[in-house]
N, C-alpha and C positions, 0 to 999 in steps of 0.2 A: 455351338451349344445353345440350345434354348432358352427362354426366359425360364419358364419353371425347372430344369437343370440347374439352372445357374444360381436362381435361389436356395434349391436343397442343396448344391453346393455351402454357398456360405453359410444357411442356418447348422448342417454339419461340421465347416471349419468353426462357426463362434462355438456351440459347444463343445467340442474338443480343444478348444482354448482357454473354455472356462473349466477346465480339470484344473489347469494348472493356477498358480498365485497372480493375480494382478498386479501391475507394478506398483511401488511403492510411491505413496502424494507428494515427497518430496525428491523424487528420482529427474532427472533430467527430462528422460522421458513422456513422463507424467506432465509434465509444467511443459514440455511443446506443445502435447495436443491439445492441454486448455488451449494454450495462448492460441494456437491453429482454430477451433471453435468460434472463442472470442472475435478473432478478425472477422471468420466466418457470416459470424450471426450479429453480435451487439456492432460489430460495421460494416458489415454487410447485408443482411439481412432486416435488421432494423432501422436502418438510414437508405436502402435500397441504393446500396453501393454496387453497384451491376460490377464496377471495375475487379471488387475484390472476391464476387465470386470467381470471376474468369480467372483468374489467381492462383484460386485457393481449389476450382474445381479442375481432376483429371478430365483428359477429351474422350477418356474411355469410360466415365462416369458412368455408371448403371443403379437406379433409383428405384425403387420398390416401393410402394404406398399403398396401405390397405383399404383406400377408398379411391385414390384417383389412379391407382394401376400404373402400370412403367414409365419410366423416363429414361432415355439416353441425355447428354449432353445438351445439346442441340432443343430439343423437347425443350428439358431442363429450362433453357436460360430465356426461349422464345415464350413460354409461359411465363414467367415470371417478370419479363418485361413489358408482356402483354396483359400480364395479369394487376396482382400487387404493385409493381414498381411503373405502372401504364404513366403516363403524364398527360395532360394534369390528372389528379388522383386525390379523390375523397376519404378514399378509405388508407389506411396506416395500420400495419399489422407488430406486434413484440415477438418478440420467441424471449422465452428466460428458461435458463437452464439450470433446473436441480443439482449443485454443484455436488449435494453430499449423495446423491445418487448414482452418482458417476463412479465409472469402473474401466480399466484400461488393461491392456496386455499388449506382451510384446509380440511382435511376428520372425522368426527370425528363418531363415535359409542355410545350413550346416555353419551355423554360429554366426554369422553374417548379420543385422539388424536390418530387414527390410521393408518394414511397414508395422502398425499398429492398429488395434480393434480398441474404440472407446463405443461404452452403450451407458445408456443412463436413461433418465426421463427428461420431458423438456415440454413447456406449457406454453399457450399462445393467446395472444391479449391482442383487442380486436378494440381502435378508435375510428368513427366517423366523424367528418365535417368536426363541429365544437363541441360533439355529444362526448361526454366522459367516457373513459377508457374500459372497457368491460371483460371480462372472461370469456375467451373462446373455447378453447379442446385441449386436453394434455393427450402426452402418446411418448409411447418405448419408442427408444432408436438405436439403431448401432451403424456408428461410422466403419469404414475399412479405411485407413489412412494408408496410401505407399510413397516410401520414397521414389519419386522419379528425374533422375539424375541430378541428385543430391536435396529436391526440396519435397516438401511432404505435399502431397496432392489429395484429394477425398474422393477414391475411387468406387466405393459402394456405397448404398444407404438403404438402410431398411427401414419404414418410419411406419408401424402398428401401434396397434389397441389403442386406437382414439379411441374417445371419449367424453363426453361435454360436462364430467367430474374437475374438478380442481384437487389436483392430488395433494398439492402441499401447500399452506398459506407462508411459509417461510420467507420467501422471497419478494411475493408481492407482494406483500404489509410491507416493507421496507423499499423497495426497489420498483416504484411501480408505472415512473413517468422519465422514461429515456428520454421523451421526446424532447421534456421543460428540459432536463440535461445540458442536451444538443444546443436547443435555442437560447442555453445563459452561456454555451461556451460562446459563439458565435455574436453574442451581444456584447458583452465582456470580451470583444479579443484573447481569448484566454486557449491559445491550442492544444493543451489537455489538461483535463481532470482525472486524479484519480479519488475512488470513493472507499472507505471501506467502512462496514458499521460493525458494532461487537452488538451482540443481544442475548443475553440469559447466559452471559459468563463465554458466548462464543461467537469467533469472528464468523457473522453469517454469510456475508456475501462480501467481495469484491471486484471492482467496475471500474473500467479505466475508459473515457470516451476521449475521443479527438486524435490530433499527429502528433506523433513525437519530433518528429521534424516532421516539413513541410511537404506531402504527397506521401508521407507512410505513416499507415492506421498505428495507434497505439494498442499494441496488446494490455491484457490485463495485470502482466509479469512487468510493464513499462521500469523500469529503471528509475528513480528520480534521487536527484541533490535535493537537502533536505535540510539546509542551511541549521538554524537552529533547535531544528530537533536532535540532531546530535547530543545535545547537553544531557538530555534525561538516561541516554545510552550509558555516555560518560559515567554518570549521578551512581545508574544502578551499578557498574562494574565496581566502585566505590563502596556502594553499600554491602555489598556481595563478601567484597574483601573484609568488611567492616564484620558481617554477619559470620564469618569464618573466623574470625580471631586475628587476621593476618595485620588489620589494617585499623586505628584509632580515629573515632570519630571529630575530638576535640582535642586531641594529641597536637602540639606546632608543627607547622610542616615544615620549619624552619628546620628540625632536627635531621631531615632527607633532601631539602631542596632553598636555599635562597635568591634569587634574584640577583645579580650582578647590580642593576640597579637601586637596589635598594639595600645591598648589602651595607649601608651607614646610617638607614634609617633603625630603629631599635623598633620602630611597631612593626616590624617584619616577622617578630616573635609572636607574635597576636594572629595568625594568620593559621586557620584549622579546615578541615574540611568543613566542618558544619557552615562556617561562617562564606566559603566560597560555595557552598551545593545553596546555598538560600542567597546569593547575591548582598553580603551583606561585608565585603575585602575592605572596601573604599578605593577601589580601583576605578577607571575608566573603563566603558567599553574593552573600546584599541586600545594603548599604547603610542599609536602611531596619528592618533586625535589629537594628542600634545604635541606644542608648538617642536619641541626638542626630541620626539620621538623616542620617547624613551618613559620606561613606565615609573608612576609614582601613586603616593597616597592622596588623592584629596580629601580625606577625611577619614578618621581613626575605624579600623576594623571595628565591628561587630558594633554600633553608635549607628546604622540604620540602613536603608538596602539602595543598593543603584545595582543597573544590569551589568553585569561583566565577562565577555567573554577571556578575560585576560585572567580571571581566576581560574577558569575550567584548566587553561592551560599550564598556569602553575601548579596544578593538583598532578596534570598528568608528567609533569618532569619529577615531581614527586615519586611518582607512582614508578614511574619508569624508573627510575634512580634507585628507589628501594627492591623494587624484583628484578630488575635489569635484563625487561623486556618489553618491547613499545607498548604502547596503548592499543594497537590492533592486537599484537598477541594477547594482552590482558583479556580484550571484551572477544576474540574467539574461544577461548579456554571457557571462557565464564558465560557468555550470553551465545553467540552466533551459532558454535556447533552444539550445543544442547538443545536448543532451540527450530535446528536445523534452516537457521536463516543463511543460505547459499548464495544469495544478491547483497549483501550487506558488509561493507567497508569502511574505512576512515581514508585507506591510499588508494589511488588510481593505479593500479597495475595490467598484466595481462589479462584477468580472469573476468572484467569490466567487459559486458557482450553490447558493444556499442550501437547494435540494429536495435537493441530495446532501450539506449538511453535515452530520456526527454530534454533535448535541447531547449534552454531558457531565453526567454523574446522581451522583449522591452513592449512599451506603449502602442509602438510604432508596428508592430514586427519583425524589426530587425530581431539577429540572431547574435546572443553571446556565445564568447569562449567556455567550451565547459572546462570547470575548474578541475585542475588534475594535480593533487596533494601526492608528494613522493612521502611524506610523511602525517603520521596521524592529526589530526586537527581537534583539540575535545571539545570544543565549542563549535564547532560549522564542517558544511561539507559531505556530512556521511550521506555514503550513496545504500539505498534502498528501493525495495519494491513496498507497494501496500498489505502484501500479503505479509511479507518478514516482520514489517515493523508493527503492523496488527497482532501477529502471534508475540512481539515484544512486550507489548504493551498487557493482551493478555497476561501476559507471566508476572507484570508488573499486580496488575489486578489479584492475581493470587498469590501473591509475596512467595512467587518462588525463587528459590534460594535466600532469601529474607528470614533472618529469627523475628517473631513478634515484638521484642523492644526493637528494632531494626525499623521494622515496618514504620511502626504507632509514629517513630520519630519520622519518618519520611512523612507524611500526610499529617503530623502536628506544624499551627502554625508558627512560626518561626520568626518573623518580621513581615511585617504591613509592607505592601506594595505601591500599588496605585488604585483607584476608585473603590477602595475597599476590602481589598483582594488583599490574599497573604501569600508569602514563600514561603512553603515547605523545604527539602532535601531535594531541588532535583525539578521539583514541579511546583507550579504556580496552584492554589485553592480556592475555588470559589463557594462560596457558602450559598447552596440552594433554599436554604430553610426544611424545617424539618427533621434537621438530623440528616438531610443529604448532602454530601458535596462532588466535586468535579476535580479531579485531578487535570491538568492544564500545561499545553508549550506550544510556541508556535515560533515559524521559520519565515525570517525575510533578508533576502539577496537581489542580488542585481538577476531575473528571471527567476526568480524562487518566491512561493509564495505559501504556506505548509502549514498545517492546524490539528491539533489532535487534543483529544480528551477520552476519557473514563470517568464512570460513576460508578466506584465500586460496590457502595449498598445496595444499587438496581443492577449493577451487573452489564451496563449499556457501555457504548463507546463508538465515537467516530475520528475515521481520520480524513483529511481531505489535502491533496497533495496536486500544486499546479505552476506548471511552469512558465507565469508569465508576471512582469512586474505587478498584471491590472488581476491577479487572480485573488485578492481579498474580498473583487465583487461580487464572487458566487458564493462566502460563508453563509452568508445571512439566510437565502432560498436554500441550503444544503443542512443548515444546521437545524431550523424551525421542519423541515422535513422529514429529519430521519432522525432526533432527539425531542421531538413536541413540545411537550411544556418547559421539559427542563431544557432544549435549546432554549427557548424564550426567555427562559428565566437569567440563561448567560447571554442572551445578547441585550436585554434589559440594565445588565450588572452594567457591561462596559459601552452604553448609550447614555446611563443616566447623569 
């Protein structure tokens, strides 16, 4: 078959494919061949990982380009080694992918699933030597993906209508320097990051660099424990219930749940959700911080705030006790499957895809145990992607499932913190001035290292998700980056 054959071939298979519906953004499907792209290109392509093309490309590759004309395989990988990726090398090239552009379908063979067509657009950013990063060329592409014996390969590429237009500023106003990325994972010992920013009320982009373990790229789908972000999970399943009628905010929870250990103290009655969603029980952390391992009051409920993850947990024997079903079934009914967050758990089970988990590292490099909870944890643990827990947080941003008194009380302050800061329901507040604030949580474990925020009056938000004890050291360059002023303004608050 010819090269011009073989192209009207596929330019006649893509539109007969596009008769039909594309797969759906949250289908299985869909989220391979991002994550298959991702390797591709943000580790491949833009760190010139020659290993992960050979990978990720079929040996029957055939490549189409409306200005540099065919490539077979071979072609393929001898230019790009000789070219772009030559050593040593002045020039460093981006590919960033129009994520909302993106369009997929299935291929199937008398019902069989054999491969997959993604087309989209995708733009290219061009640095030399120390000169700033500049715009290169956008251009339409359509992958042909097939399965070959059992893993996905990138057997066609059609890559037109360049152009030295920038089709969309979306992602490069936010997203615009992998390289500094790369160079703070690598400085920071930190073997991945993941990034996600919310902008104008929507999550625009998300960006996972580095290993999840050591010698496999992280996809953008990466897995991570998320230590205390959990809590806010917890907060809203709570509030949900609260906002429905099922569940009382300042109700005792003593009338659904006591404490064995505490069951002779009488301030056990004093004990509400309001008072545990703002850290304000008089509990410890642990539990198991006390010499005698066993939990108590240091200090009368709601009389001033200490962090507790020993409240979350009492709320959820509550909770559980009163509908008499765990806390994972709660927040799937209520958050997960509305939401359509399909990576997101409190238990370690089968459905945990453990090629995309991000194993947590210490200082050193060693490697921890990942934690595997047979039962819900509502203070730590829950396993997520950046993508799930971005659309979480959106939902949180638009009080959905929230009545407006609901809401107002979540984001009213509640009790004084630390450095100035208040506890809301759920979320820590920082007062930006103006009339703006930040909604606030963040996660630390032994390899867990986790950061999120929303401004719901500008509609912004970042999450930053890493798995390594030393990963606190990339907030500061992550948050002045893709929040400006008002990053500055929250790292100001908790500097000063």
């Amino acid at each position: 078959m010819t090269k011009n054959i073989l192209l009207s071939f596929i330019i006649a298979l893509i539109f007969s494919v596009n008769s039909k519906a594309q797969v759906d953004k949250n289908s299985d499907l869909y989220k391979v061949i991002i994550s298959k792209d991702s390797l591709l290109f943000n580790v491949g392509f833009n760190t010139c990982n020659i290993k992960q093309f050979e990978i990720l490309v079929s040996e029957n590759l055939n490549f189409f380009h409306d200005k540099s004309g065919f490539s077979d395989k071979k072609k393929f990988m001898d230019d790009l080694k000789n070219g772009l990726c030559r050593s040593p090398s002045t020039y460093q090239a981006r590919r960033e992918l129009l994520l909302e552009s993106t369009e997929i379908y299935a291929l199937y063979n008398k019902g069989t699933l054999y491969g997959a067509i993604q087309e989209g657009v995708h733009q290219f950013f061009e640095k030399q030597s120390d000169k700033p990063e500049k715009f290169g060329s956008s251009a339409k592409f359509t992958h042909v993906w097939i399965l070959e014996n059992g893993e996905w390969k990138l057997s066609k590429v059609l890559s037109f209508e360049h152009q030295e237009k920038q089709l969309s500023s979306t992602n490069s106003s936010i997203f615009d320097n992998d390289f500094e990325i790369e160079k703070w994972l690598k400085e920071s010992k930190v073997p991945t990051v993941g990034v996600g920013v919310i902008e104008n009320g929507k999550l625009k982009q998300v960006k996972v660099f580095g290993e999840n373990t050591i010698g496999v790229s992280a996809p953008y789908n990466t897995i991570f424990n998320v230590a205390s972000l959990t809590k806010p999970v917890t907060a809203i399943v709570a509030l949900k219930l609260i906002s429905l009628g099922k569940w009382d905010l300042d109700e005792p929870i003593s009338k659904y749940w006591t404490d064995p250990d505490l069951a002779k103290d009488a301030r056990n009655k004093k004990l509400t959700t309001r008072l545990i969603l703002s850290h304000q029980t008089g509990f410890p952390n642990w539990r198991w911080l006390n010499n005698d391992k066993k939990l108590a009051f240091q200090f009368d409920p709601g009389t001033k705030y200490q962090y507790s993850g020993e409240g979350f947990e009492y709320l959820r024997k509550a909770l559980e006790k009163k509908f008499g079903r765990s806390l994972q079934q709660l927040a799937q009914e209520l958050i997960f499957q509305p939401l359509k967050m399909y990576d997101t758990r409190y238990v370690w089970d089968r459905n945990v895809d453990t090629s995309r988990l991000a194993i947590g590292y210490d200082k050193n490099g060693n490697a921890y145990e990942p934690v595997k909870n047979e039962t819900p944890n509502a203070a730590d643990d829950l396993l997520t992607t950046i993508e799930d827990y971005g659309n979480f947080l959106l939902s949180v941003m638009d009080s959905d499932g929230l009545t407006q008194k609901v809401f107002d009380e979540m984001i009213t302050p509640q009790v004084e913190s630390t450095k100035g800061k208040h506890f809301g329901l759920g979320f820590e507040i920082y007062d930006l001035g103006n009339g703006e604030f930040a909604l606030s949580h963040g996660g630390s474990d032994k390899g867990v290292q986790t950061l999120a925020f929303i401004l719901p009056k500008t509609k912004q938000g970042l999450l930053i998700f890493t798995n390594s004890d030393t990963g606190t050291s990339v907030y500061e360059n992550l948050m002045k980056h893709y929040l400006g002023k008002n990053g500055q303004k929250i790292i100001d608050i908790e500097t000063k």
